[in-house]
Short mmCIF file of the C-alpha atoms (twelve columns), coordinates in Angstrom:
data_MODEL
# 
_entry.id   MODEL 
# 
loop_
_atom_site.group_PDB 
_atom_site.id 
_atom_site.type_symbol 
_atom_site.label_atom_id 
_atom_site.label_alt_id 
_atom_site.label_comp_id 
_atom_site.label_asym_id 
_atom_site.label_seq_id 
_atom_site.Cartn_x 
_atom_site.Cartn_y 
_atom_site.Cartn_z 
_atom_site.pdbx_PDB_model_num 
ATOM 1   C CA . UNK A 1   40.353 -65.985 24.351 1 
ATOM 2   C CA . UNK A 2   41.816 -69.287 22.968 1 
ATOM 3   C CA . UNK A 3   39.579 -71.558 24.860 1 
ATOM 4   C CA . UNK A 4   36.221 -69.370 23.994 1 
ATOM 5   C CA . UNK A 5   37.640 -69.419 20.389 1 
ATOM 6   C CA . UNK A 6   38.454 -73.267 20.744 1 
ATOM 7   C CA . UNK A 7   41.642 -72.967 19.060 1 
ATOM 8   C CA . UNK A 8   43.434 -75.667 20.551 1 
ATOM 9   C CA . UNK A 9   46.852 -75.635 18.813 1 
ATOM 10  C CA . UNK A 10  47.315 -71.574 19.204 1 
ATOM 11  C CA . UNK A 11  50.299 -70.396 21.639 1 
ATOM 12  C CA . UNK A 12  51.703 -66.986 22.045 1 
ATOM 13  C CA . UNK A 13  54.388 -68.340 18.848 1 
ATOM 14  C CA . UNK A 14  51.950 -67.998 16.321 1 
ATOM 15  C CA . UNK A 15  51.453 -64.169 16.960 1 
ATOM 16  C CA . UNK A 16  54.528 -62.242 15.359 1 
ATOM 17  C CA . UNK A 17  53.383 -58.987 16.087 1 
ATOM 18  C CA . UNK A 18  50.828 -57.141 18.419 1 
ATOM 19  C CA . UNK A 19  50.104 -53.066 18.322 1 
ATOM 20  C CA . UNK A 20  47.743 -50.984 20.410 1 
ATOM 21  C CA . UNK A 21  45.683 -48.652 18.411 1 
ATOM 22  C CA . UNK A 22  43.436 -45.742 18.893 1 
ATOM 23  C CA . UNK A 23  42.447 -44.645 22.379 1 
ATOM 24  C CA . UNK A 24  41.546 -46.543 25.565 1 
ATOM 25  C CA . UNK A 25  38.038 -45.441 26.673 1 
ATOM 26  C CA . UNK A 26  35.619 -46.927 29.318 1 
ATOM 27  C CA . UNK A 27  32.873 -47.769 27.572 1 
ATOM 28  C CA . UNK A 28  35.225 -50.268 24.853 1 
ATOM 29  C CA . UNK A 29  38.702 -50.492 26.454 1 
ATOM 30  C CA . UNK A 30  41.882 -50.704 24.412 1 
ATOM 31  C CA . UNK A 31  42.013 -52.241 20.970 1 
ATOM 32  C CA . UNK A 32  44.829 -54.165 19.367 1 
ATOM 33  C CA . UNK A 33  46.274 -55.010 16.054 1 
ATOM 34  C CA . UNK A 34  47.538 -58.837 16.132 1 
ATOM 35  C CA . UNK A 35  49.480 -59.909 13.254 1 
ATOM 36  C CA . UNK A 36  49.906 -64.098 13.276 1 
ATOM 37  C CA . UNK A 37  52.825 -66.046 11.684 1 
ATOM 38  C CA . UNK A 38  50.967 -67.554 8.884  1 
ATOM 39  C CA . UNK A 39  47.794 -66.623 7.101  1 
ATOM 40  C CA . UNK A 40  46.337 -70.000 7.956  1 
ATOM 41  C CA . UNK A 41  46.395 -69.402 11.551 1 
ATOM 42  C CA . UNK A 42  45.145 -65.829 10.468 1 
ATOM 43  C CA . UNK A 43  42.146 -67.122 8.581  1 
ATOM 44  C CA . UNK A 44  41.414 -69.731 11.526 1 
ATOM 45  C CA . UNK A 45  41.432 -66.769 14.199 1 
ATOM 46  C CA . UNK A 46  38.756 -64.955 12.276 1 
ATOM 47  C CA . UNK A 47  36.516 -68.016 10.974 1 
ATOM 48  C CA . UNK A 48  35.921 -68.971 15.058 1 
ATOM 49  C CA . UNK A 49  35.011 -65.181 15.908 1 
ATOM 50  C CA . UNK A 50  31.472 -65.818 16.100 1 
ATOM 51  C CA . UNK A 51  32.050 -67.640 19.167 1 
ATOM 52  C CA . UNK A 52  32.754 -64.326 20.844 1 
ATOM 53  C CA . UNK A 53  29.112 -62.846 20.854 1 
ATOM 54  C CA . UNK A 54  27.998 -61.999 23.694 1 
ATOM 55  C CA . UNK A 55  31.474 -61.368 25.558 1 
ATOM 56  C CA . UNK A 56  32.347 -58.260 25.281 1 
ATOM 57  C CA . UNK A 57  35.164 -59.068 22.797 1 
ATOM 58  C CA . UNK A 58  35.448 -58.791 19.027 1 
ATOM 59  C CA . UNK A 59  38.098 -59.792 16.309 1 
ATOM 60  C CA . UNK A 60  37.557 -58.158 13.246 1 
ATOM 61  C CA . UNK A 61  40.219 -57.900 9.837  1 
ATOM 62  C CA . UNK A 62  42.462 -55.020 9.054  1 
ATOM 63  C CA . UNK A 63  40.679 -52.773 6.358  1 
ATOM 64  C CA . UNK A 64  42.316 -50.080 4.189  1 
ATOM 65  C CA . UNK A 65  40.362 -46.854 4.795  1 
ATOM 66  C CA . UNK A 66  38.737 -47.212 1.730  1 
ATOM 67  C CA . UNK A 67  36.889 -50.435 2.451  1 
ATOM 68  C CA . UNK A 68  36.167 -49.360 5.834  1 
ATOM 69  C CA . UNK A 69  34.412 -46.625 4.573  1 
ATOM 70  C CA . UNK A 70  32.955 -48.838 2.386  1 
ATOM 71  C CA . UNK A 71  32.062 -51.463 5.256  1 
ATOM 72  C CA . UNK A 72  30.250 -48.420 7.278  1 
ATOM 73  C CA . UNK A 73  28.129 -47.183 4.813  1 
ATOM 74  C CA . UNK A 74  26.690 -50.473 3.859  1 
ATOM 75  C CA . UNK A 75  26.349 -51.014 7.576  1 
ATOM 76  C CA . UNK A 76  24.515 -47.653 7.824  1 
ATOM 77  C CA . UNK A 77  22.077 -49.106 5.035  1 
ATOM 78  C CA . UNK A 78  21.240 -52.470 6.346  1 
ATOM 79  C CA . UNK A 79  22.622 -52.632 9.668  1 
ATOM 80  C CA . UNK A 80  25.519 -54.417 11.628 1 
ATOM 81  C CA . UNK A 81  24.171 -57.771 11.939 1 
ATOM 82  C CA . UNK A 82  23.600 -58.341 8.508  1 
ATOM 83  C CA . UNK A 83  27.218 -56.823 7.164  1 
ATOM 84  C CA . UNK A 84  30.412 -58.740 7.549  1 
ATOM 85  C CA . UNK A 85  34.218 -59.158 5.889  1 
ATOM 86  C CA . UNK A 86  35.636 -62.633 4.985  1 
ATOM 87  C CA . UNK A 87  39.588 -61.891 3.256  1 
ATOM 88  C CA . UNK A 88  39.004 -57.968 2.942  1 
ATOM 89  C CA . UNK A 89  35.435 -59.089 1.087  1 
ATOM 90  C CA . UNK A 90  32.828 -56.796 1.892  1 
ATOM 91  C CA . UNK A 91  29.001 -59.105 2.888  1 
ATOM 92  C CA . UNK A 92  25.219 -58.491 2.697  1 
ATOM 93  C CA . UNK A 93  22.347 -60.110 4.082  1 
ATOM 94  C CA . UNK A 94  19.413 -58.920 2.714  1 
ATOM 95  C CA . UNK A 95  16.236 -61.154 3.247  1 
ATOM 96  C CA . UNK A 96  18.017 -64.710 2.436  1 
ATOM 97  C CA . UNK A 97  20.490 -63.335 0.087  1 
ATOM 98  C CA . UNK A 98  23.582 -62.700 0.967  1 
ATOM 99  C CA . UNK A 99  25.697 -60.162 -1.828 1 
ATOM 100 C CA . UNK A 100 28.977 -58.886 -2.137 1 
ATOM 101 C CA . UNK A 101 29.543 -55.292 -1.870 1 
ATOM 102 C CA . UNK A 102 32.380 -53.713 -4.088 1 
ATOM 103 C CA . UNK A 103 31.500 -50.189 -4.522 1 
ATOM 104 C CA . UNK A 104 29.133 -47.300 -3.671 1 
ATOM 105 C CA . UNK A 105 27.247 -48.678 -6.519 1 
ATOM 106 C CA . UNK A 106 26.454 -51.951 -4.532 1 
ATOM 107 C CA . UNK A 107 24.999 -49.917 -1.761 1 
ATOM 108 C CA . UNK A 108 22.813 -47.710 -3.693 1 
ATOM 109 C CA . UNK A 109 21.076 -51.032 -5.068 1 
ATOM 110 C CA . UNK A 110 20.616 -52.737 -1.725 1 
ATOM 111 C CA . UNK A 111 17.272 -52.716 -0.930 1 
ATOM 112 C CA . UNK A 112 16.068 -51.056 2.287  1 
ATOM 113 C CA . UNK A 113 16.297 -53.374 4.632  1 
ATOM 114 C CA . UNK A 114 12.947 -51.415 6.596  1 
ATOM 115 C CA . UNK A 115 10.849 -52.634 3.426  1 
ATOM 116 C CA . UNK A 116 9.430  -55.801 2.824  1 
ATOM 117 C CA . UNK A 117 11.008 -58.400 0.392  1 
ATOM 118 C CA . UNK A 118 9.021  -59.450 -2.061 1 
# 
């Protein structure tokens, strides 16, 4: 993972802490819980995600329940590829904008992403 994320400087010392969480399946494997030793490194780890498409792998933040639930709904409204998280931040694309979600509110004014922008 550290040379598709071209990280140079990480080494197993950065990570302080690592968990295993939910169930193992076939279809996704395991899925783990890394904690780093600074928030830098943290922030770093999840800015060079991107570079993981396509490889079966996936780094994503640590949400309370709330804003997971939060997350999923606005991915049920406009889809995964256009819904991310950057520092617990909940983001839209719709069209060429790009909003910040906060609250069921936020959702409910999204347009529908099926209909065309005008």
């Amino acid at each position: 993972m550290k040379k598709k994320l071209e990280i140079s400087d990480l080494s197993i010392a950065d990570i302080s802490d690592v968990r295993k969480i939910g169930n193992e399946t076939k279809e996704r494997g395991a899925s783990f819980e890394v904690s780093f030793r600074t928030v830098l490194l943290a922030k770093t780890v999840l800015g060079e995600r991107k570079k993981l498409k396509g490889t079966g792998l996936f780094i994503s933040e640590s949400l309370t329940k709330a804003r997971l639930d939060l997350l999923n709904a606005t991915k049920d409204k406009v889809g995964n590829r256009n819904v991310w998280t950057v520092d617990g931040k909940i983001m839209a694309k719709i069209g060429s904008t790009t909003k910040r979600i906060t609250n069921v509110d936020d959702i409910i004014a999204l347009p529908d992403p099926s209909q065309p922008v005008m």
